[in-house]
Backbone as CSV, one residue per row, in Angstrom:
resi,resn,N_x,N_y,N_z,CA_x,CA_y,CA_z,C_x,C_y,C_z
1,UNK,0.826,-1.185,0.000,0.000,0.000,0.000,0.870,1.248,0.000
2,UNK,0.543,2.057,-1.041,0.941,3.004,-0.619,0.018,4.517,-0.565
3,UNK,0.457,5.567,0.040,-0.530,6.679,0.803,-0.108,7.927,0.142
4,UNK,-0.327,8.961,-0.445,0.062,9.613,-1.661,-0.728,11.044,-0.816
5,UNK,0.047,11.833,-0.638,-0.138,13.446,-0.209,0.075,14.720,-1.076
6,UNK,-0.599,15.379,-2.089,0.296,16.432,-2.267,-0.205,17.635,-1.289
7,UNK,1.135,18.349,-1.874,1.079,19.780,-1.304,0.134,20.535,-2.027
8,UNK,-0.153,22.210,-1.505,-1.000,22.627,-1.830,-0.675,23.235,-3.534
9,UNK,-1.769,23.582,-3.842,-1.603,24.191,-5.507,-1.181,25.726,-4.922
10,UNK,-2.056,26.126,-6.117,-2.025,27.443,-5.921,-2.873,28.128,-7.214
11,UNK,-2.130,29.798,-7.381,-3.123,30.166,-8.439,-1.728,31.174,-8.808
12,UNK,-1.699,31.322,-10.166,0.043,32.386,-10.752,-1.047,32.721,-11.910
13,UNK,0.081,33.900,-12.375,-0.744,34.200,-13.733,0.303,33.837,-14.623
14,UNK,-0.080,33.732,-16.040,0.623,33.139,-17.048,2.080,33.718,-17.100
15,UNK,2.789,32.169,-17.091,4.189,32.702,-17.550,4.869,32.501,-15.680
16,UNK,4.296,32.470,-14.673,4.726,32.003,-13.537,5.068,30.658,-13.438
17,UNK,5.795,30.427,-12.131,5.954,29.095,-11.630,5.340,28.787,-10.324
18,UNK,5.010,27.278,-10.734,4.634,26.548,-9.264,5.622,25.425,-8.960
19,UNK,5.482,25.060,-7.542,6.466,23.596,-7.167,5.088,22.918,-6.264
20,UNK,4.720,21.613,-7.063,4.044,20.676,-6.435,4.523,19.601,-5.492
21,UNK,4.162,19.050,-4.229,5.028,18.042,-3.898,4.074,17.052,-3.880
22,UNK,4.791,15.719,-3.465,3.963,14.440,-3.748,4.952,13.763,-2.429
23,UNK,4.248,13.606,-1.377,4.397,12.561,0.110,4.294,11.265,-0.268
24,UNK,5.097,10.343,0.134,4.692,8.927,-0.354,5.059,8.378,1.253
25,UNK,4.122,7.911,1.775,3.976,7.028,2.471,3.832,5.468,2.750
26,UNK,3.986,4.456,3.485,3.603,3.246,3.381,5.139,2.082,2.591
27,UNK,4.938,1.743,1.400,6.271,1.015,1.109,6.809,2.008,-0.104
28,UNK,7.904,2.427,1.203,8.127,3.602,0.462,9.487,2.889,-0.332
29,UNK,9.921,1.754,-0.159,11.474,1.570,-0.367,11.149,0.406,-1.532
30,UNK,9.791,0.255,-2.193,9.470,-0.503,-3.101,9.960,0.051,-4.761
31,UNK,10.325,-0.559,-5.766,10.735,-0.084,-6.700,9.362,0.757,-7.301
32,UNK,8.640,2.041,-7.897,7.882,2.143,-8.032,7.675,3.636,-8.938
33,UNK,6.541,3.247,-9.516,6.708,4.413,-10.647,5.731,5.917,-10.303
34,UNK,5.898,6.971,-10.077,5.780,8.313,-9.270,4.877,9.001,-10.344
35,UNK,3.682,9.363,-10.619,3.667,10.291,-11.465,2.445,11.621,-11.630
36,UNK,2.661,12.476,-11.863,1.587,13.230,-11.933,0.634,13.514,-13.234
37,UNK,-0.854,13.763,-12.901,-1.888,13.828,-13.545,-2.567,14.631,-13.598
38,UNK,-3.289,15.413,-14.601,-4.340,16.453,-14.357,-5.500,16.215,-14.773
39,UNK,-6.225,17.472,-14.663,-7.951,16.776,-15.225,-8.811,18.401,-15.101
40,UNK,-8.868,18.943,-16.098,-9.852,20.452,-15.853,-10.804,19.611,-15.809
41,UNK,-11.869,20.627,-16.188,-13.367,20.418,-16.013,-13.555,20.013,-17.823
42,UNK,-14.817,19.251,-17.195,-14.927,18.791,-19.093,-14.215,17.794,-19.603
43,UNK,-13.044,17.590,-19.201,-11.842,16.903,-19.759,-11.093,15.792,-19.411
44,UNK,-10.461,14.941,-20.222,-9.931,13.841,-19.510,-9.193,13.592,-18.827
45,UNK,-8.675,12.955,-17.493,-7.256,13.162,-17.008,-6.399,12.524,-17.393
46,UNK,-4.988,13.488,-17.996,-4.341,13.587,-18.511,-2.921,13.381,-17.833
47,UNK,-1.912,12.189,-18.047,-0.425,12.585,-17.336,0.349,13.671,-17.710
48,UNK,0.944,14.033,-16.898,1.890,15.028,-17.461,3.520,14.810,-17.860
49,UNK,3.706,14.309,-16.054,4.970,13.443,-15.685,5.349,12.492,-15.014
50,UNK,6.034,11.538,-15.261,6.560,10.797,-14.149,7.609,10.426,-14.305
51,UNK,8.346,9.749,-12.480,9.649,9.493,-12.551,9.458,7.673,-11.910
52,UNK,10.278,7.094,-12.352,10.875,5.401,-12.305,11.899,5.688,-10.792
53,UNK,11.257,5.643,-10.087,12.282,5.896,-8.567,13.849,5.442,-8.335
54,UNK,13.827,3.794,-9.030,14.976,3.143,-8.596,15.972,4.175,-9.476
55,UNK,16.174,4.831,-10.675,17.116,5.364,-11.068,16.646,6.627,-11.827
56,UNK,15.498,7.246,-11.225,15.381,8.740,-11.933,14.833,8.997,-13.033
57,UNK,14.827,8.110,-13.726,14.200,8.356,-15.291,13.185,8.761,-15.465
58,UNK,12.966,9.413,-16.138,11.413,10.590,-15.955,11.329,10.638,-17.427
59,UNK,9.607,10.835,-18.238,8.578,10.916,-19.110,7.934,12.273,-18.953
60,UNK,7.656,13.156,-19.848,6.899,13.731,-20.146,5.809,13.859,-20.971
61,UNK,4.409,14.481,-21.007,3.920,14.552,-21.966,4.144,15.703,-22.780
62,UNK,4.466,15.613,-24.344,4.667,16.260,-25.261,4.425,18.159,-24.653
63,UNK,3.246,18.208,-24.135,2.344,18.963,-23.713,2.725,20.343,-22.913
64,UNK,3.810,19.314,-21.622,4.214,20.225,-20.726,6.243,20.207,-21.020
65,UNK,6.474,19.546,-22.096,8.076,18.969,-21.996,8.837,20.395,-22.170
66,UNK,10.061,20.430,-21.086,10.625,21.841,-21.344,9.779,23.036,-20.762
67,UNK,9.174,22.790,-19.863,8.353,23.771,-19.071,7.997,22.820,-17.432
68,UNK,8.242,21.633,-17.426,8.049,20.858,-16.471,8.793,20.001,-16.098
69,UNK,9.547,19.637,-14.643,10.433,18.626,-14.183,9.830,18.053,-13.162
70,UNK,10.156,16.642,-13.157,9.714,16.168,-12.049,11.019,15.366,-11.456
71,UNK,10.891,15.383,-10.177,12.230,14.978,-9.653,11.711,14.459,-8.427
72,UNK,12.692,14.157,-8.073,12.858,12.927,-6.828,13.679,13.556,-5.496
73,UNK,13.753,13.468,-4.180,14.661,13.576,-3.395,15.176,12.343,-3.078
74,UNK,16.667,11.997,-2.854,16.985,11.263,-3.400,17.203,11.074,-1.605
75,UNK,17.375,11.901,-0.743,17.398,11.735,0.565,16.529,11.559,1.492
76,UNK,15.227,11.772,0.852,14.222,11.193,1.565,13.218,10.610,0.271
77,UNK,13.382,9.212,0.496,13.068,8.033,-0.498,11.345,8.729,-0.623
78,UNK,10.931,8.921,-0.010,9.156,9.527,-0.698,8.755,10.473,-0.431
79,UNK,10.007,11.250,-1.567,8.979,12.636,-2.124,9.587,12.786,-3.252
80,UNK,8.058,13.249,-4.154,8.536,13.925,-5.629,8.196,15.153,-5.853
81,UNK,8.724,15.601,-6.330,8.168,17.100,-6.757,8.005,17.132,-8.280
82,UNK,7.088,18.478,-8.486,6.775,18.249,-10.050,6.968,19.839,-9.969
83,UNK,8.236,21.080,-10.678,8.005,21.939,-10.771,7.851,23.009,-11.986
84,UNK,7.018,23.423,-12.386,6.131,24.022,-12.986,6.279,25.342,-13.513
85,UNK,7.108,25.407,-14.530,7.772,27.256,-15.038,6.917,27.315,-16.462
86,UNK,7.015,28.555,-16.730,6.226,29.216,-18.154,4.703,28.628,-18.214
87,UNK,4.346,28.820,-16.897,2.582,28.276,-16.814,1.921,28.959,-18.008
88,UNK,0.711,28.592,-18.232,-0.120,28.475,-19.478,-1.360,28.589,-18.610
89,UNK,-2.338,29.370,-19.161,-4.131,28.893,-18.941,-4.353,27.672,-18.788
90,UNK,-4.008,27.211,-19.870,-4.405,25.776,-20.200,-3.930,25.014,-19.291
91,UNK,-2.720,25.244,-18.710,-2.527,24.465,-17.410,-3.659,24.110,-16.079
92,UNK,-4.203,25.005,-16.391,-4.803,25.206,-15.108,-6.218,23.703,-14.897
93,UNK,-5.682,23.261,-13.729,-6.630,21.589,-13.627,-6.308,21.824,-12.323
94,UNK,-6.839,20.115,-12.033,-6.854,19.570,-10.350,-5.831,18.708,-10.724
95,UNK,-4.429,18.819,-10.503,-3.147,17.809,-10.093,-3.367,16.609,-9.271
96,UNK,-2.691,15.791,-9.632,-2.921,14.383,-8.748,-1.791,13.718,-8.461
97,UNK,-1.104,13.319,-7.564,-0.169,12.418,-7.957,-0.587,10.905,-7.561
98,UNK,-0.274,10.284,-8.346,-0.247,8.696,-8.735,0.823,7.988,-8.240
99,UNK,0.391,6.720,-8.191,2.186,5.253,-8.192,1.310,4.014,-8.324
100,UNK,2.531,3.292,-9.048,2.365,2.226,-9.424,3.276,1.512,-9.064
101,UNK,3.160,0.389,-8.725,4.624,-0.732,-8.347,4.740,-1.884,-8.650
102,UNK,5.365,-2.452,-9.904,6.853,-1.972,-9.588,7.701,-1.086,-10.256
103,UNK,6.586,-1.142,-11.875,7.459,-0.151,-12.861,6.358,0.847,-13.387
104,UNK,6.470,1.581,-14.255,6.438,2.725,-15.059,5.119,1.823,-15.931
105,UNK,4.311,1.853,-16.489,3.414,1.551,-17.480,4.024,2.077,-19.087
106,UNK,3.542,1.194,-20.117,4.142,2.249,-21.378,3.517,3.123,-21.824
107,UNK,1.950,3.458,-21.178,1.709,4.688,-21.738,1.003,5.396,-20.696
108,UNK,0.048,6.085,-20.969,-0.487,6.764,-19.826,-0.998,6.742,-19.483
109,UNK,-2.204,5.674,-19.218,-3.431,5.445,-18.808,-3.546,5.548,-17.544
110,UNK,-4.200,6.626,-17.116,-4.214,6.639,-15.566,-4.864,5.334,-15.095
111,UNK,-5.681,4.489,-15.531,-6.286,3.358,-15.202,-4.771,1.764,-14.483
112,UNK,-3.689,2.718,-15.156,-2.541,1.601,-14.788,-2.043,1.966,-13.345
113,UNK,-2.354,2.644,-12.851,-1.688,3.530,-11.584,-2.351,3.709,-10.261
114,UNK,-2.205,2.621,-9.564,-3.091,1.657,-8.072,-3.633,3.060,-6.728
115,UNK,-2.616,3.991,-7.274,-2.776,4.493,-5.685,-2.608,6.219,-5.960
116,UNK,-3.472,6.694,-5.059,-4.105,8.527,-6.264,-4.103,9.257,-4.473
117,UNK,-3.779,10.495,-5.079,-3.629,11.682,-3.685,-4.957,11.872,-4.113
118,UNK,-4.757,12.913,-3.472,-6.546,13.375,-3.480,-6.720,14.932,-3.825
119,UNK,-5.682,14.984,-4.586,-5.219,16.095,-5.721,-5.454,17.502,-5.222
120,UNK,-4.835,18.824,-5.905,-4.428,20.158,-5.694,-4.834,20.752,-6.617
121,UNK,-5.107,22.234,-6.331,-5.937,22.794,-7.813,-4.612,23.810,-7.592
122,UNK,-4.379,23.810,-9.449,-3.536,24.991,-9.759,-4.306,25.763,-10.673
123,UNK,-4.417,27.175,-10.739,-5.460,27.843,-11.751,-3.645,28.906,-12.148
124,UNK,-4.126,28.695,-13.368,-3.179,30.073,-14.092,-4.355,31.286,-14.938
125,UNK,-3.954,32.577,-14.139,-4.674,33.784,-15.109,-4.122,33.997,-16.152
126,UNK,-5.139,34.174,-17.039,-4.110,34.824,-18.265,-3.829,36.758,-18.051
């Protein structure tokens, strides 16, 4: 089991940054795949990023690539952060972070990904 926290959102206007965090609780020392998700209104939820814990490797979607990192602390085994520069309108959803264990899925189906925070709203003004 694992127990999935983020931090709070927020609200920036376009062209700002945010830093999301993601708490991982429970088996935290399991090989396991980290990732974040969004979902406006109307719309489907969508991944953005994720990272493969045992060695860092991180995915983006096309969408946010080069405007978004997601990273790992490498000193305290469960937490990720996802941080968030040259925000967009369109950014603006309810964030989630996800995990799966033991690996990474090959695509993005949030339907592959066992265990969900209970997500953060980021709004960007234009």
């Amino acid at each position: 089991q694992v127990h999935l926290v983020e931090s709070r959102g927020g609200s920036v206007q376009a062209g700002g940054s945010l830093r999301l965090s993601c708490a991982a609780s429970g088996d935290t020392y399991s090989s396991k795949c980290i990732a974040w998700f969004r979902q406006a209104p109307g719309k489907e939820r969508e991944g953005v990023a994720r990272i493969y814990t045992p060695d860092g490797s991180t995915y983006y979607a096309d969408s946010v690539k080069g405007r978004f990192t997601i990273s790992q602390d490498n000193a305290l085994l469960n937490m990720v952060y996802l941080q968030m520069n040259s925000l967009k309108p369109e950014d603006t959803a309810m964030y989630y972070c996800a995990a799966v264990v033991p690996l990474c899925p090959m695509g993005w189906a949030w339907t592959d990904f066992d265990y969900w925070g209970q997500g953060t709203q980021v709004t960007v003004s234009s």
